[in-house]
Backbone as CSV, one residue per row, in Angstrom:
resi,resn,N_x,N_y,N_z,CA_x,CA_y,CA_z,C_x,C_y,C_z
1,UNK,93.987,91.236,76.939,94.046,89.888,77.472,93.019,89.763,78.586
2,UNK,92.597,88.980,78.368,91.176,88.281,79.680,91.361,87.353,80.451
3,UNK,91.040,87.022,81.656,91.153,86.354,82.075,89.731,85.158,82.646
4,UNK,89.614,84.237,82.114,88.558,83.350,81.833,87.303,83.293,82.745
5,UNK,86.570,83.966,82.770,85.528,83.212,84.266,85.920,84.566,85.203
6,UNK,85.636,84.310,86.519,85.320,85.230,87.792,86.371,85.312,88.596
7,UNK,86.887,86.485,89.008,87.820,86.492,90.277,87.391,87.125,91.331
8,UNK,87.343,85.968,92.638,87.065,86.721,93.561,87.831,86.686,94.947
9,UNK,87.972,87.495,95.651,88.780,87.598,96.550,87.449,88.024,98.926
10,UNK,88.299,87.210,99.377,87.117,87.285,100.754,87.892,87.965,101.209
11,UNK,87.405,89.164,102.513,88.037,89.165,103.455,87.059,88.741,105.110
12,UNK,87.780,88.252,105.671,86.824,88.196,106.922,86.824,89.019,107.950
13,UNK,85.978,89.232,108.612,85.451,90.570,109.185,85.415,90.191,110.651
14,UNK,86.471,90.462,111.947,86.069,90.054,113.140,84.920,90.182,113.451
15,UNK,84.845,89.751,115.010,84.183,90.363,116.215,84.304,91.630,116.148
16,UNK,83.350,92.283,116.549,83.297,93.848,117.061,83.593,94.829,116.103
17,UNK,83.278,94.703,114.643,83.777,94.916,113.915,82.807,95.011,112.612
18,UNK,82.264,95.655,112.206,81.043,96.449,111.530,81.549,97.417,109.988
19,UNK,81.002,96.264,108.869,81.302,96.889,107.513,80.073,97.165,107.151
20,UNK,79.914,98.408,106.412,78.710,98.667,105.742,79.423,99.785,104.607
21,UNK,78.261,99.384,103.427,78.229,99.552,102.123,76.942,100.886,101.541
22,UNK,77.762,102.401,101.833,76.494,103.063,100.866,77.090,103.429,99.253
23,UNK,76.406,103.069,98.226,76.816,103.232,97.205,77.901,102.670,96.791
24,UNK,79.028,103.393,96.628,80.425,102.778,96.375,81.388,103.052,97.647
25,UNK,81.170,104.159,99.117,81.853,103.944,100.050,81.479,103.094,100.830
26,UNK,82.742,101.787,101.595,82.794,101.762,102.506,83.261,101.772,103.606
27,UNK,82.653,101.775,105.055,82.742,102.298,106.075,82.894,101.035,107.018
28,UNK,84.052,101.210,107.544,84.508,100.223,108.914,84.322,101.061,109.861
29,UNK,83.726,100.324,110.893,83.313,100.890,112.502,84.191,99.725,113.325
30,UNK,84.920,100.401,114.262,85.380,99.186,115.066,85.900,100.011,116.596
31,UNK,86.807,98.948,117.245,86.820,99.626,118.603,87.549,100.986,119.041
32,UNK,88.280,101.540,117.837,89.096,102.512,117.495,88.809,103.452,116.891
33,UNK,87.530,103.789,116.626,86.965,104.432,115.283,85.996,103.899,114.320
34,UNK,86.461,104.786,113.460,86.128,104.399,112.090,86.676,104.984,110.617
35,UNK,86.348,104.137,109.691,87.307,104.527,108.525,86.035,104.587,107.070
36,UNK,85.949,105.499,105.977,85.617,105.137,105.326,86.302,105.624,104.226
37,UNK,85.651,104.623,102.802,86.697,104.608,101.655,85.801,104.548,100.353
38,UNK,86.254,105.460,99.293,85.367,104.797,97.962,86.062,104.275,97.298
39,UNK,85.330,102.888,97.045,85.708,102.325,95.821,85.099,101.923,94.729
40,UNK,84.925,103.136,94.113,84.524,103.311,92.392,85.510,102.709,91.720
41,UNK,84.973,101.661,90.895,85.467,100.761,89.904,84.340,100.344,88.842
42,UNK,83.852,100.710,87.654,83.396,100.480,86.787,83.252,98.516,86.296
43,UNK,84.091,97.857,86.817,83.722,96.118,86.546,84.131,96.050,88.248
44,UNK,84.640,96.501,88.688,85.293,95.775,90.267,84.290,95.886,91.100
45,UNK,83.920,95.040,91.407,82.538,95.178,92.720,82.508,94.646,93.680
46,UNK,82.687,95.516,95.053,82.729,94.732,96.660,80.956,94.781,96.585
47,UNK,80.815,93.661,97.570,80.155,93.345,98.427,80.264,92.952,99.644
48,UNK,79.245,93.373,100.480,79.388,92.961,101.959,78.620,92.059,102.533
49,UNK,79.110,91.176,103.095,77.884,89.786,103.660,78.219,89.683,105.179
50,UNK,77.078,88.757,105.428,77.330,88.184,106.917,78.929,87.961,107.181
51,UNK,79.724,88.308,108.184,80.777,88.147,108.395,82.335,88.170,107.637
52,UNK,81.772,88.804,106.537,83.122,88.604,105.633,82.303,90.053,104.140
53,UNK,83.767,90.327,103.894,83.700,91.373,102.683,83.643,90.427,101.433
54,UNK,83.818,90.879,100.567,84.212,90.181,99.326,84.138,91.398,97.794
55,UNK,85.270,91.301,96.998,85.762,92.271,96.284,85.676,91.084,94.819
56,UNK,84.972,91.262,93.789,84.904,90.502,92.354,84.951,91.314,91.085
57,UNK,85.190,90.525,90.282,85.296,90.883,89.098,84.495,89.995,88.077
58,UNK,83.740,89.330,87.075,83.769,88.918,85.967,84.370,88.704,84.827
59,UNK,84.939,88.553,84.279,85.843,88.134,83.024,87.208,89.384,83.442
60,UNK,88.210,90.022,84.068,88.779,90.369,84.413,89.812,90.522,83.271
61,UNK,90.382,91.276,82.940,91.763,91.168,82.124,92.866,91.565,83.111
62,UNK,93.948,91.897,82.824,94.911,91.840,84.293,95.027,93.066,85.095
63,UNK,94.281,94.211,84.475,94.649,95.422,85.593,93.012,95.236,86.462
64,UNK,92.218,94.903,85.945,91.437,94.276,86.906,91.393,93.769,87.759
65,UNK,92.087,92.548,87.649,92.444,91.488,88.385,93.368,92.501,89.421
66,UNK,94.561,93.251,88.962,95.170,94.010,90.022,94.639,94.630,90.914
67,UNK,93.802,95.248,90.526,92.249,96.656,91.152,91.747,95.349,92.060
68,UNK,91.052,94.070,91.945,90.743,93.233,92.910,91.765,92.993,94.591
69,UNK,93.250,92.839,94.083,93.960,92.746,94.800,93.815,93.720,95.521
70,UNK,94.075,95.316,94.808,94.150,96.499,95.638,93.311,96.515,96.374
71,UNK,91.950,96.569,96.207,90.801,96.816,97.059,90.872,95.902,98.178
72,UNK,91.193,94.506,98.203,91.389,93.936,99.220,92.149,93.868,100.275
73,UNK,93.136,94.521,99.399,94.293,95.117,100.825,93.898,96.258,101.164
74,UNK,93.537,97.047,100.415,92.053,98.657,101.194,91.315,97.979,102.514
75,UNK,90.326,97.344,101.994,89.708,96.668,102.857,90.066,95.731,104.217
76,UNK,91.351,95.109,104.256,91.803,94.816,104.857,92.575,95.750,106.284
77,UNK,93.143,96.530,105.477,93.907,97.634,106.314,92.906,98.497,107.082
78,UNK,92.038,98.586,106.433,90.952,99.035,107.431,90.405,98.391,108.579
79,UNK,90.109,97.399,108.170,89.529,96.429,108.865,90.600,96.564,110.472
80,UNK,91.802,96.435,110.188,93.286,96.020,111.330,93.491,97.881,111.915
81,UNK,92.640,98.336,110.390,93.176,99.694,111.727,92.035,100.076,112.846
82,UNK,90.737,100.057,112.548,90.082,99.840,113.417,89.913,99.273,114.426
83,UNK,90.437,97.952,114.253,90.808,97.026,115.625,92.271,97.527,116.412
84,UNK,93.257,97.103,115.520,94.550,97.510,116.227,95.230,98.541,116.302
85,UNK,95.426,99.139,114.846,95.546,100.661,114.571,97.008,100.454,114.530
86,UNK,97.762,101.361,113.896,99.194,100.875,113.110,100.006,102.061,113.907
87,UNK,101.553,101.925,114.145,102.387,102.589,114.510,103.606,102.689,114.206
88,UNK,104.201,103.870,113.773,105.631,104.385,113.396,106.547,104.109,114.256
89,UNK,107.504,104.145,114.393,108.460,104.293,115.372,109.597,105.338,114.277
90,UNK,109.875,106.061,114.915,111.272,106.966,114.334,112.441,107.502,115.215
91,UNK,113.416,107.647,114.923,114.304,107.828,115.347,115.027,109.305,115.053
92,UNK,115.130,110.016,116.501,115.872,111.556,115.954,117.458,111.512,115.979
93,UNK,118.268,111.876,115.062,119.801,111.407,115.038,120.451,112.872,114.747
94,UNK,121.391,112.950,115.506,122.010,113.971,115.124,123.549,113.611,115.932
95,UNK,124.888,114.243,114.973,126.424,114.405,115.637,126.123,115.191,116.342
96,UNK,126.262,116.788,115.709,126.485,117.932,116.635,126.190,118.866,117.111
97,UNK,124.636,119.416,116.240,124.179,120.597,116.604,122.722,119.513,117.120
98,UNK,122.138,119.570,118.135,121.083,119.324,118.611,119.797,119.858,117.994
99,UNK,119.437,118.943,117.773,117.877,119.225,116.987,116.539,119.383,118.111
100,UNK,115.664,120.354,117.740,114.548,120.336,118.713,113.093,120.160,117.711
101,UNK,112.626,119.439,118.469,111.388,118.800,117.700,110.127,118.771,118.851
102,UNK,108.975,119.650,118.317,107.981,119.564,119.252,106.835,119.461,118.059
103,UNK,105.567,119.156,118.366,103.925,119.442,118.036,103.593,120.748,117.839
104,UNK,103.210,121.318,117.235,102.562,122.480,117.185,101.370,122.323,116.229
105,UNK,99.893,121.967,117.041,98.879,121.787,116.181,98.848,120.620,115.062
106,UNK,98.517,120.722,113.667,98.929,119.325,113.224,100.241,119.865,112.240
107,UNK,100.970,120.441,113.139,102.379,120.297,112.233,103.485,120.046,112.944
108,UNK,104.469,119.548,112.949,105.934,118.840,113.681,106.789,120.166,113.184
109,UNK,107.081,121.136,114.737,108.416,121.699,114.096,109.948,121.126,114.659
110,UNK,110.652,121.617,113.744,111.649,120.634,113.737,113.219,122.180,113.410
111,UNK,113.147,122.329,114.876,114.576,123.956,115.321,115.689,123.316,115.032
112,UNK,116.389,123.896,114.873,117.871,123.736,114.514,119.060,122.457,113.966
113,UNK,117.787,122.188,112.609,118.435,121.160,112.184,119.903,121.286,111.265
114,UNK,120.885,121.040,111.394,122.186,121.194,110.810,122.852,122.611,111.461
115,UNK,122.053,122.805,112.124,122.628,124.486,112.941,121.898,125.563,112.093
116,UNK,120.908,125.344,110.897,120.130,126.084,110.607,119.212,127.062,111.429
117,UNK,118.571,128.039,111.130,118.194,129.407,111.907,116.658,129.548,111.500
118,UNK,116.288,128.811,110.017,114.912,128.633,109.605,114.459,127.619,110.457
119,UNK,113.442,127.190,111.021,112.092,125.865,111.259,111.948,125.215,110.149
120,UNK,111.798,123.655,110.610,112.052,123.047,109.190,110.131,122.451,109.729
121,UNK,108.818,122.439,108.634,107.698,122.205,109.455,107.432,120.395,108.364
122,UNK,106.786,119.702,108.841,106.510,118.420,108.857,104.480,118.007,108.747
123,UNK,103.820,118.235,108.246,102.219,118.039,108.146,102.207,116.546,109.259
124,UNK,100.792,116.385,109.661,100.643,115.291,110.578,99.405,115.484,109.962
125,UNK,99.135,114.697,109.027,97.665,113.970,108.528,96.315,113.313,109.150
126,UNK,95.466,113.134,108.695,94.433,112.892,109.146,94.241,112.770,110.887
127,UNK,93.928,111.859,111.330,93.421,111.629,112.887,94.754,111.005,113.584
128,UNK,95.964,111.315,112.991,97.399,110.342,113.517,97.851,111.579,114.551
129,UNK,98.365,110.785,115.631,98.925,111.246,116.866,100.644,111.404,116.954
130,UNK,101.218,112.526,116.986,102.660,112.047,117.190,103.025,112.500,118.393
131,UNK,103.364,111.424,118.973,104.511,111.889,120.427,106.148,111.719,120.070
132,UNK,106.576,112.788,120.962,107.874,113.111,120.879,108.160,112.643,122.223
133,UNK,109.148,111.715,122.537,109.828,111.605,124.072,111.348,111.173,123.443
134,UNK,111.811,112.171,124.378,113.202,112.255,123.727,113.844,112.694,122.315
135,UNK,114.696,111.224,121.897,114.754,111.053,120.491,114.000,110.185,120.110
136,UNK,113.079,109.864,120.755,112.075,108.837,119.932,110.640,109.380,119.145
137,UNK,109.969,109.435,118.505,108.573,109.812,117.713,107.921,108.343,117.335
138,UNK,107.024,108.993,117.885,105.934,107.682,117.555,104.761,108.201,116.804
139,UNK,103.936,107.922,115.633,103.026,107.923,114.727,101.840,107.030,115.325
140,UNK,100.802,107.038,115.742,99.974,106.331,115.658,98.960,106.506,115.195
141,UNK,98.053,105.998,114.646,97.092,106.203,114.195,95.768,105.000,113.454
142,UNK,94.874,105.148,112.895,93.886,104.049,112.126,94.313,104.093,111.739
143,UNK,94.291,105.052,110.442,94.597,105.350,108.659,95.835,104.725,108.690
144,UNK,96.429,103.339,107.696,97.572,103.404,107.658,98.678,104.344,106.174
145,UNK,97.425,105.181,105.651,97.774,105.420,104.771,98.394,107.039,105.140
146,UNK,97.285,107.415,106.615,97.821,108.912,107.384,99.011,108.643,107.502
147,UNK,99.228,107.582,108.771,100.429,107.395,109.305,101.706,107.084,108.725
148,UNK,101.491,106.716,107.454,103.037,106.373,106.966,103.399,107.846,106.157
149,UNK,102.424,108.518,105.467,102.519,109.701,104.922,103.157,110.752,105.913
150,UNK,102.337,110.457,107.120,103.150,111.291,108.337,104.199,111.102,108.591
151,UNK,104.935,110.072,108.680,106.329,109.789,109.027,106.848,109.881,107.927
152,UNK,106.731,109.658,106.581,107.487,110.193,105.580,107.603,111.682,105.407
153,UNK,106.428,112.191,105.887,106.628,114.011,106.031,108.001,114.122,106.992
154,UNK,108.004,113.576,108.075,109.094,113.550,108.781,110.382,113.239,108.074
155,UNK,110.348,112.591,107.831,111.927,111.704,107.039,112.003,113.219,105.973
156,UNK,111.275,113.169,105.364,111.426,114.451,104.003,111.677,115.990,104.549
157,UNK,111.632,116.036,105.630,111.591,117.359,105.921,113.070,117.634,106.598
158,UNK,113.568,116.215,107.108,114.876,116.815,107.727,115.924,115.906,106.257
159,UNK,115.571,115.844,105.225,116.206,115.534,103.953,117.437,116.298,103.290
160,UNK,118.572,116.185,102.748,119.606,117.429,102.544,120.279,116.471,101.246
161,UNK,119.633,117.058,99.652,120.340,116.485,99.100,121.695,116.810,98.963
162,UNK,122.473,116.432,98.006,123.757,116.537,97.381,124.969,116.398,98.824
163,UNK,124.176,115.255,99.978,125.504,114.944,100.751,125.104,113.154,100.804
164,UNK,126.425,112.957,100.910,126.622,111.274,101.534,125.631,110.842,102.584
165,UNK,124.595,110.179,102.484,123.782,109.659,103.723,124.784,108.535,104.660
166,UNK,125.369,108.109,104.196,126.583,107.543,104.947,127.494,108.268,106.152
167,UNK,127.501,109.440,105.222,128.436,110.469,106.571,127.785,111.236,107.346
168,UNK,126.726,111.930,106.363,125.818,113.090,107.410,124.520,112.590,107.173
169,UNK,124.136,111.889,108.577,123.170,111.036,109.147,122.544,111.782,109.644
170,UNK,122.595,113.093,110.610,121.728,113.658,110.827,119.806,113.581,110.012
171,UNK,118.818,113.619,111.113,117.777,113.462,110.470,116.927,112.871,111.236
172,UNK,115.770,112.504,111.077,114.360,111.801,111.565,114.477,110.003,110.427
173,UNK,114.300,109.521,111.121,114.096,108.298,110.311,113.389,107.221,110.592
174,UNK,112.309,106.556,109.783,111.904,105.287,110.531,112.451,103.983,110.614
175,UNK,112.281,103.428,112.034,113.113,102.386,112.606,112.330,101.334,112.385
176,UNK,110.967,101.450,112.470,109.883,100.517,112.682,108.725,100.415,112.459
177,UNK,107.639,99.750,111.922,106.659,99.916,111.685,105.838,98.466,112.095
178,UNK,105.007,98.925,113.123,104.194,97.788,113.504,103.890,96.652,112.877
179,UNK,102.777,97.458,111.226,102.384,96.151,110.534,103.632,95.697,110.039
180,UNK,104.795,95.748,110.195,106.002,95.226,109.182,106.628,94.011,109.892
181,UNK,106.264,94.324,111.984,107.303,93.258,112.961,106.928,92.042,112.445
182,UNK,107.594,91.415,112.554,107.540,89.927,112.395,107.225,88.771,113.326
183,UNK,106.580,88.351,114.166,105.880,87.833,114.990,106.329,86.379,115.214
């Protein structure tokens, strides 16, 4: 199935805020960094102009048309992490045995979860930052694709199948996620 004619999709590109195109990666520069990305697509083709991206297709059939969408939310998320840059919020919960959670390099260890005697360890991806104060963890980072992977490393690591999540709550969990507040 085809879809008739051209689809194209803009994104606009702040202030202070610098897209460029080699080959099929591209590269956002902004006040936070920078991010770059390939997007190899055989009909899907970004271009970059004065002040604005733009992601097309030609006669498109529908996973095309999808691949347009995707890339634009690629492009987009980049764009917001460079400027604003995205953040986790998580929450450490425990009844009775106290959990200890520190940094060690880019891995989260995570002592005496359920009264266990092993280290339970957690990856921290690309250029994302985690602070621990208290029971709180915070993720920050550009990449929003580091940062949520990071906090799902978290959530997965203090994970215990074959019990009720209802009763034994113990665990790391996210409470919040920046791009998600509602404004």
């Amino acid at each position: 199935m085809t879809i008739a004619g051209r689809i194209e999709s803009t994104i606009a590109i702040p202030d202070g805020v610098s897209v460029t195109m080699d080959g099929n990666t591209v590269t956002v520069k902004g006040p936070r960094g920078e991010l770059s990305r390939n997007f190899a697509h055989p009909r899907v083709k970004v271009a970059i102009g004065e002040g604005h991206a733009a992601v097309s297709c030609e006669y498109p059939n529908i996973k095309e048309k999808a691949m347009v969408g995707t890339f634009h939310a690629h492009i987009r998320n980049m764009v917001k992490g460079v400027t604003v840059g995205y953040t986790y919020h998580l929450k450490i919960v425990f009844s009775h045995f106290p959990m200890k959670v520190a940094v060690k390099g880019n891995q989260v260890e995570i002592d005496n979860y359920m009264g266990g005697h092993a280290p339970r360890f957690a990856d921290i991806l690309g250029d994302c930052k985690v602070k621990i104060n208290g029971a709180d963890v915070t993720v920050e980072g550009n990449d929003i694709e580091a940062c949520g992977q990071t906090a799902a490393n978290l959530e997965r690591a203090t994970s215990r199948g074959g019990f009720d999540k209802r009763v034994f709550q113990d665990g790391i969990y996210i409470v919040q996620k920046s791009h998600k507040v509602k404004e």
